[in-house]
Residue, then its C-alpha position, 0 to 999 in steps of 0.5 A: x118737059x124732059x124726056x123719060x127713060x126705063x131702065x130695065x132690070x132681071x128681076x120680076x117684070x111687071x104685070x100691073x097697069x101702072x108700071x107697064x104704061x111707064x113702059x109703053x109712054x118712054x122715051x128711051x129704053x135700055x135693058x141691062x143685059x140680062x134682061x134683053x130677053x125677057x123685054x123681048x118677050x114682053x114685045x112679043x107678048x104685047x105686039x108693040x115690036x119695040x127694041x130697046x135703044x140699048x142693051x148694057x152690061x158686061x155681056x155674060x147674060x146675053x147669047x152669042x148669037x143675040x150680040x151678033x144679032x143686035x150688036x148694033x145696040x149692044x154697049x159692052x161695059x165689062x167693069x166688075x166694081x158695078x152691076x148692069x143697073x148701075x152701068x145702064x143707070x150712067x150710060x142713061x145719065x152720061x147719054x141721054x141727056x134731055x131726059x128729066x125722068x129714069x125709071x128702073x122696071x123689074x129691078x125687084x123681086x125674084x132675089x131678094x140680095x139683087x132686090x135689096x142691093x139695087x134698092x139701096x143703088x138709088x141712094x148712091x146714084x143720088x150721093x155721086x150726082x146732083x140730081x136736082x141740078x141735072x133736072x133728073x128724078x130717079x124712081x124705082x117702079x114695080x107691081x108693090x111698090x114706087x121707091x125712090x132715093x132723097x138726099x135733104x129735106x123733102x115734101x111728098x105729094x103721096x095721098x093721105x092712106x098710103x104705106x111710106x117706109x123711110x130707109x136711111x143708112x145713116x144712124x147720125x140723121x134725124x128725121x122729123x116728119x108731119x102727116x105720118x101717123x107716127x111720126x118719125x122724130x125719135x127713130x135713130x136709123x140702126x137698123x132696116x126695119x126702124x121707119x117702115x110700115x107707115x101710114x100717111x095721114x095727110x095728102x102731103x108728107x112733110x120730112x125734115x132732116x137734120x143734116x144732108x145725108x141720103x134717105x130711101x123712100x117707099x111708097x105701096 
């Protein structure tokens, strides 16, 4: 079994029990720069005195006297055609490359453009890299909400009872679904709203698509 890796974003840092054991059971650590100090305070908080294995960004959220300080764990990337989740997401993929699991923390929440934004990021980490032949499975994780990006046709192993909302930017793919309460085979993906706020009626949801493309799941 890989190692696991958490990613962590400035966006609301989790409270939950779920999120937070992910936290606490990585492997690997890594904080966009602009969360280096909220992750600190978390250390503080919860007494584990954990750094992270890497702080990643263009370096303009954390301080003068932080770089100096933890230099040595600093990895300054000052591309501007990317954000922090992104850059921290290769050097993750490019580095750490017995890891099988990389989760992204508090990268929701707090902004609701950053929200969206870093969402939609999964499904381009999926298209760029073949996730299933690296071995790597991405998810994002927050207080609401488990979210991760598939690129064909997939079975989840959600638990009957749960909220699915499927996310696709592409209005060519068709989707035909069992276990959902309803079903998904008609929905033309045109807008964000289209496949939201259902319901699995079987412990296994099962989507077909049409073509390969890219998709973004939610689970509550």
């Amino acid at each position: 079994m890989g190692k696991t890796a958490v990613i962590i974003g400035n966006g609301q840092f989790p409270r939950k029990e779920y999120p937070l054991y992910i936290l606490s059971q990585a492997d690997y650590i890594v904080c966009c720069d602009g969360a280096f100090r909220r992750y600190m305070k978390h250390v503080r908080d919860s007494g584990s005195g954990r750094l992270p294995d890497a702080i990643v960004g263009d370096m303009d959220s954390l301080s003068a006297a932080d770089q100096a300080k933890y230099s040595h764990l600093t990895v300054r990337n000052p591309e501007q055609e990317t954000n922090d989740q992104t850059k921290a997401f290769n050097y993750v993929a490019d580095n750490f490359r017995d890891v099988s699991d990389i989760f992204f923390l508090a990268a929701t929440g707090k902004r609701e453009d950053h929200t969206i934004g870093n969402m939609s990021l999964l499904m381009e980490y999926a298209r760029e890299r073949d996730l299933d032949a690296m071995g790597l499975r991405i998810q994002m994780v927050s207080d609401y909400a488990t979210i991760f990006p598939v690129t064909d046709s997939t079975e989840i192993d959600c638990g009957q009872g749960r909220t699915v909302s499927v996310f696709s930017p592409d209005n060519s793919l068709r989707i035909t679904s069992q276990g959902l309460q309803y079903p998904t085979d008609n929905v033309i993906f045109d807008n964000w709203w289209q496949a939201t706020l259902n319901r699995a009626v079987e412990d296994t949801v099962r989507l077909t698509f049409s073509h390969p493309s890219i998709a973004l799941i939610v689970l509550d």
